[in-house]
N, CA, C and O of each residue as an XYZ file, in Angstrom:
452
protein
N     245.529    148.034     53.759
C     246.826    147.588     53.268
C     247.604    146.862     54.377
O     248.137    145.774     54.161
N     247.648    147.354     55.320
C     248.625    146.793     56.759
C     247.475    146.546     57.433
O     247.825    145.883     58.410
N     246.448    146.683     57.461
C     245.340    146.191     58.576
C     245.034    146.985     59.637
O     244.388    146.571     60.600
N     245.560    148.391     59.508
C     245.567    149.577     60.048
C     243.983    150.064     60.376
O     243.463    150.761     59.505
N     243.206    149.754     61.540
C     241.861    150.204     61.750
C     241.572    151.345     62.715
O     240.560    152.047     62.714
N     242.741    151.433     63.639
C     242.924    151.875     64.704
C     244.007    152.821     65.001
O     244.911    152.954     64.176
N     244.009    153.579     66.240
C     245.359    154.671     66.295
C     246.054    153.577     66.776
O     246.894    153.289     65.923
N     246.129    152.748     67.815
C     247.016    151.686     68.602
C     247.192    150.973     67.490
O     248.055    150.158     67.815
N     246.852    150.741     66.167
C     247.887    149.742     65.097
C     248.477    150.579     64.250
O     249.301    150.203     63.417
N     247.921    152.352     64.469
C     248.500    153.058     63.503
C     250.367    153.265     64.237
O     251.434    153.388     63.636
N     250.018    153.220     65.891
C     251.624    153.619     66.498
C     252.247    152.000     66.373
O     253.397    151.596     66.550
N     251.492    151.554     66.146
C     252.649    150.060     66.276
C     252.978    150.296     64.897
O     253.911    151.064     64.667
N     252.408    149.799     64.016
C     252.961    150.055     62.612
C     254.157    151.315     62.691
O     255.255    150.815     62.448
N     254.218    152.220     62.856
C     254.574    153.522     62.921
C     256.324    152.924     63.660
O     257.382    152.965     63.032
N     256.172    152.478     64.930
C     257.177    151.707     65.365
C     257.714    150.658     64.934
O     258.934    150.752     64.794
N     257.254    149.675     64.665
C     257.757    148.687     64.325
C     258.152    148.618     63.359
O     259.187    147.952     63.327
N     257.770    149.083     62.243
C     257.579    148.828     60.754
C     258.434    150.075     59.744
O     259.367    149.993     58.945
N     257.509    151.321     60.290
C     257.984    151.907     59.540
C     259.140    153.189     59.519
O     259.907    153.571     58.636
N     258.846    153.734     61.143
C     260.513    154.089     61.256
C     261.827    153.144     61.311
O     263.001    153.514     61.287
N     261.478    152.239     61.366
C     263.083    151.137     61.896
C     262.997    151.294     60.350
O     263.836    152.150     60.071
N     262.389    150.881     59.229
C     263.097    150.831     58.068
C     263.324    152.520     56.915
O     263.697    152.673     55.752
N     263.019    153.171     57.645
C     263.111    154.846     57.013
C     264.574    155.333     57.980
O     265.494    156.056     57.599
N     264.447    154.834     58.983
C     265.702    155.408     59.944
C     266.927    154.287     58.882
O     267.712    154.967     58.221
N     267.083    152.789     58.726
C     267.960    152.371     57.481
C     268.053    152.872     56.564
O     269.177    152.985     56.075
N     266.976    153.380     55.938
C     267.151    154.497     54.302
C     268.089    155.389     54.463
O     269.223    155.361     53.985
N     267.443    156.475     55.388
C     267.779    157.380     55.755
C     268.685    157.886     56.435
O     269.023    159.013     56.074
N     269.459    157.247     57.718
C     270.425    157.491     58.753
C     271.682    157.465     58.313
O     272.079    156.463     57.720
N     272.523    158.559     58.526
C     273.854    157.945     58.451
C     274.988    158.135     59.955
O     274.827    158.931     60.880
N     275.813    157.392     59.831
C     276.185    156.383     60.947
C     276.891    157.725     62.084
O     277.382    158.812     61.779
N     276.725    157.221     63.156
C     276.897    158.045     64.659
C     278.617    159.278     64.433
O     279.712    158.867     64.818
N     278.521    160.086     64.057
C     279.804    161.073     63.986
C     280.076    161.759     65.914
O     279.031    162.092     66.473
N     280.988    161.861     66.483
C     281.019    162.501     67.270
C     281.074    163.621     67.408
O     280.714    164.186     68.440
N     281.699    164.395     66.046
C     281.539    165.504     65.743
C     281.284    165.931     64.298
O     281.566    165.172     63.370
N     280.785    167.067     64.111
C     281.089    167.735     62.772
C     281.766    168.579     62.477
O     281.858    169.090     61.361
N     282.492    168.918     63.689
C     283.631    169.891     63.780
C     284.236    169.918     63.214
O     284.726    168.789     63.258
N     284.919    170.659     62.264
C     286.242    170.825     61.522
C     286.931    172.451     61.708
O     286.480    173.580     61.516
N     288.183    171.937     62.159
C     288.732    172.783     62.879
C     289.343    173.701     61.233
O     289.685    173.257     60.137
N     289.227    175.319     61.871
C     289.736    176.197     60.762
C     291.258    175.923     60.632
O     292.083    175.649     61.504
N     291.392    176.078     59.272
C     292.898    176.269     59.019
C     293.494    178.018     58.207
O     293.284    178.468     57.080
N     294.027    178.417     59.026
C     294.462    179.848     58.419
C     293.721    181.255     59.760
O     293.228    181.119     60.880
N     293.943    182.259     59.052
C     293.434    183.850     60.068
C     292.253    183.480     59.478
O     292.167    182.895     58.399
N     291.124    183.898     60.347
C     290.073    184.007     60.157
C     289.820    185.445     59.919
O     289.093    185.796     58.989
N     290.362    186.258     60.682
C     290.706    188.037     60.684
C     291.214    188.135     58.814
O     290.827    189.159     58.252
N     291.717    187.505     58.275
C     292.249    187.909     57.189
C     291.289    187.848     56.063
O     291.194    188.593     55.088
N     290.369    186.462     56.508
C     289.416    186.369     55.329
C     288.318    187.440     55.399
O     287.945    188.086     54.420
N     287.901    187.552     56.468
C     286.424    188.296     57.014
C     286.559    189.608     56.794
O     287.548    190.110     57.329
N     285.897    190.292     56.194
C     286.198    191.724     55.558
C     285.178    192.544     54.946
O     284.374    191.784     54.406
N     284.834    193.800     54.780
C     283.758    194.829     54.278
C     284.605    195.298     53.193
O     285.626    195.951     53.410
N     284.184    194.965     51.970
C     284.904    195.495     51.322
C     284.020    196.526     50.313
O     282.799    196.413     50.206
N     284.765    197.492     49.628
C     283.990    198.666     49.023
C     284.974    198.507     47.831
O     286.123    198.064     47.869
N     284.214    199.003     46.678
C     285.654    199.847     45.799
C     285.243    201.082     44.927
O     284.078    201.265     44.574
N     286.190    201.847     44.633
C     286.194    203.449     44.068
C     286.868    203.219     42.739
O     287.569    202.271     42.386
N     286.470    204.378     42.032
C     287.527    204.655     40.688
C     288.753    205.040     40.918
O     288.589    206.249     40.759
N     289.922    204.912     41.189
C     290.810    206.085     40.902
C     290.361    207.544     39.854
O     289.327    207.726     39.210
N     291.162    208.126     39.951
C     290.962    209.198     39.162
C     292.216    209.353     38.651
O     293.157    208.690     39.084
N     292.379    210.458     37.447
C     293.658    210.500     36.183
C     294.835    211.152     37.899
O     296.040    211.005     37.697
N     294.592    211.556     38.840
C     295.728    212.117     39.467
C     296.159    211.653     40.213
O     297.059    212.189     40.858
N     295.679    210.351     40.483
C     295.716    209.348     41.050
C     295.337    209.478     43.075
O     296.112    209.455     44.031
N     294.338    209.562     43.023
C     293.233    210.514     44.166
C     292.077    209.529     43.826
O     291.921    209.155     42.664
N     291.045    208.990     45.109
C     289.948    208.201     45.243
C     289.452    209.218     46.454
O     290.111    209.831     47.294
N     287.954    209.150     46.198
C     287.326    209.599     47.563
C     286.470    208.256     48.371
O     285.966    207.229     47.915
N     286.593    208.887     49.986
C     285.917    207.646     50.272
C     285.305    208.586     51.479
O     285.895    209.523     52.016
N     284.033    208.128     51.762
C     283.218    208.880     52.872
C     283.557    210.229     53.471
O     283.584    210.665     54.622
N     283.809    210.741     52.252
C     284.318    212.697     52.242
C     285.455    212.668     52.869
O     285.652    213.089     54.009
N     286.302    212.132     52.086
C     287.388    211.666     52.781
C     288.764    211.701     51.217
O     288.726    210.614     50.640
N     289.482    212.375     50.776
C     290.217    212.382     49.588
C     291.719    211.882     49.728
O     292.634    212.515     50.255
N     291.809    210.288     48.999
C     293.089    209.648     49.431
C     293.427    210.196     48.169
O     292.786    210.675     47.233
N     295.374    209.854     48.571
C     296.146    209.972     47.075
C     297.182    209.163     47.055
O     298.153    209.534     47.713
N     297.284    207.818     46.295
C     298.104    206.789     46.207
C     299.302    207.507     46.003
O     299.341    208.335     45.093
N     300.195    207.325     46.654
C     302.047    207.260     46.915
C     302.148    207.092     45.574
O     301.599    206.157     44.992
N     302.549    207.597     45.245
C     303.895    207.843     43.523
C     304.587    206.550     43.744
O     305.165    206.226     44.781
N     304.466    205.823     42.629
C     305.114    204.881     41.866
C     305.269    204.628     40.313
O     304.895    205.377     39.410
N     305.955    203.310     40.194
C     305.765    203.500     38.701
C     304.900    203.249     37.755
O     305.045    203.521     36.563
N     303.524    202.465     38.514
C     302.192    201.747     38.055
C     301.582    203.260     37.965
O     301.870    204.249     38.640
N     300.631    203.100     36.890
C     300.088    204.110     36.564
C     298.487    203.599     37.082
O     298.503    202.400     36.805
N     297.438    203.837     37.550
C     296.485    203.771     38.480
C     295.147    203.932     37.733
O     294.344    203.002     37.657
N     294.961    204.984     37.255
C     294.346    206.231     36.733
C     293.087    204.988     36.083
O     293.294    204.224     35.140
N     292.047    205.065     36.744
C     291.175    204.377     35.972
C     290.634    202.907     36.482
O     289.802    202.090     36.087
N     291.685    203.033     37.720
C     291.620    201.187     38.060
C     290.566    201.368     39.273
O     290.297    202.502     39.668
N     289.818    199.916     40.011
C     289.256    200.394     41.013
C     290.048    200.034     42.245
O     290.665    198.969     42.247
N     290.090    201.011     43.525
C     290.697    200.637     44.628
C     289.670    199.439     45.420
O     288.444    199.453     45.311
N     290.063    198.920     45.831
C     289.341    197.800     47.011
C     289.506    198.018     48.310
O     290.507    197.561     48.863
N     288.428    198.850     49.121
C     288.604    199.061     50.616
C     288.268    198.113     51.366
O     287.064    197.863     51.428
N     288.967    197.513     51.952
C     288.884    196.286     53.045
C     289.175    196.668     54.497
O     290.373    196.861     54.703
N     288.405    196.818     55.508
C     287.974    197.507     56.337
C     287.439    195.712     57.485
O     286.361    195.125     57.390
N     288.524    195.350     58.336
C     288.453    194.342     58.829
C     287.605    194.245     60.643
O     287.801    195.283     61.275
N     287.112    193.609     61.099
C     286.460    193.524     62.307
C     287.323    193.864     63.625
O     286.842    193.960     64.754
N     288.798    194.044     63.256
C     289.449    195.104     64.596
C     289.930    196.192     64.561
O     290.613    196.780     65.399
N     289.391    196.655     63.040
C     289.338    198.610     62.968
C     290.455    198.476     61.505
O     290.453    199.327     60.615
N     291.081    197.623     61.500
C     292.224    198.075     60.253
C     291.741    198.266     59.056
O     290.966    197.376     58.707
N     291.942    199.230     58.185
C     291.499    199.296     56.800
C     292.413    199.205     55.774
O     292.970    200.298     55.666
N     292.935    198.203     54.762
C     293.862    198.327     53.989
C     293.012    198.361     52.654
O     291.876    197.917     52.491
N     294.153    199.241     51.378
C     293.933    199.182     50.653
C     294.586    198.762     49.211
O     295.749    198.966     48.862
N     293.366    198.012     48.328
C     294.282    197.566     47.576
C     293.962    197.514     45.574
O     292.839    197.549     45.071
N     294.875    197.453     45.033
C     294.804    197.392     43.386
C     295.192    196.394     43.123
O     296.373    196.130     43.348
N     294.312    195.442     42.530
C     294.519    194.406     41.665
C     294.640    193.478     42.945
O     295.194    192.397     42.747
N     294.402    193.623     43.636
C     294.852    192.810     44.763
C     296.824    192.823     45.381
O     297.474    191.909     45.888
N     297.116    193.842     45.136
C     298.302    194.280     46.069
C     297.809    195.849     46.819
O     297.190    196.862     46.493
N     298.406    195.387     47.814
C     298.184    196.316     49.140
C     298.958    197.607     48.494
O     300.035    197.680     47.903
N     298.174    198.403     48.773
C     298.822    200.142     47.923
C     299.193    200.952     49.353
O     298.883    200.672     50.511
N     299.767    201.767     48.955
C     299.960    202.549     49.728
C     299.105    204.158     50.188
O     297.912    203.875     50.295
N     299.236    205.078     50.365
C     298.239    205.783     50.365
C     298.368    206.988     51.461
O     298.931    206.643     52.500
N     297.897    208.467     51.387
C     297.598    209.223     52.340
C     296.686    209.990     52.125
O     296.362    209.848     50.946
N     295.799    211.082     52.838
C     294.726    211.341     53.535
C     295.038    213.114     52.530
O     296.011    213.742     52.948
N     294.353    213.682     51.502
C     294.940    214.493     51.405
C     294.053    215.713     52.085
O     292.932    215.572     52.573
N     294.640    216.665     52.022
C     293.465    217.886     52.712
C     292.201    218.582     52.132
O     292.656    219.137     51.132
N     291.027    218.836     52.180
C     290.119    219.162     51.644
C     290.812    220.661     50.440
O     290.564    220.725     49.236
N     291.454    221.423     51.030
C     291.635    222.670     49.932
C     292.493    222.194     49.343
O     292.501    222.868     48.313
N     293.505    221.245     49.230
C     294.545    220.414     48.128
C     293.972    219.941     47.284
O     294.487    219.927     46.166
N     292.441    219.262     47.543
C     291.914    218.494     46.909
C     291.302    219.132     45.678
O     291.304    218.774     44.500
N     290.583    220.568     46.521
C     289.888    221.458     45.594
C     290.644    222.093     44.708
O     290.248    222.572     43.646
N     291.681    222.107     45.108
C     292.597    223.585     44.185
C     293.116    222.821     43.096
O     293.578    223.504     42.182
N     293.170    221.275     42.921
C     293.750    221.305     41.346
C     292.704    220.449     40.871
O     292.660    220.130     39.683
């Protein structure tokens, strides 16, 4: 087809011919970077997140561990919590996507009702 008999016409071809016109197909034009700089916390997006049932008393367990959402006027009972547990130790938690409030209750509180 090209007159190709040899390795020395297979690299000329190869040069001359057929990368210069695959590098035009193919290339697109010299960027100095591809950098694109973040916009926003990066800490805010990046996250482990878990989620639990509530329960009717409004109490979730988490790694033998028995929370009990702060009394308000939202009723809970049934919804799932979202544990978000971030890369410099903070763990917030949340319903529906608002940050709840919450405390740690004691193992025999937990048991006795």
């Amino acid at each position: 087809m090209n007159n190709i008999n040899n390795i020395e016409d297979a690299n000329k071809y190869l040069r001359e011919v057929y990368l210069p016109a695959h590098n035009r197909k193919f290339s697109i034009p010299d960027v100095s970077s591809s950098y694109v700089p973040v916009i926003g916390d990066l800490d805010k997006e990046f996250y482990m997140s878990i989620k639990r049932v509530i329960k009717n008393d409004h109490t979730f367990r988490n790694e033998n561990v028995v929370y009990d959402i702060l009394r308000n006027k939202k009723n809970y009972a049934g919804k799932e919590v979202e544990i978000r547990s971030y890369p410099d130790g903070k763990v917030l938690y949340f319903v529906d996507d608002i940050e709840i409030s919450l405390k740690e209750v004691e193992e025999k509180q937990a048991n006795a009702g």
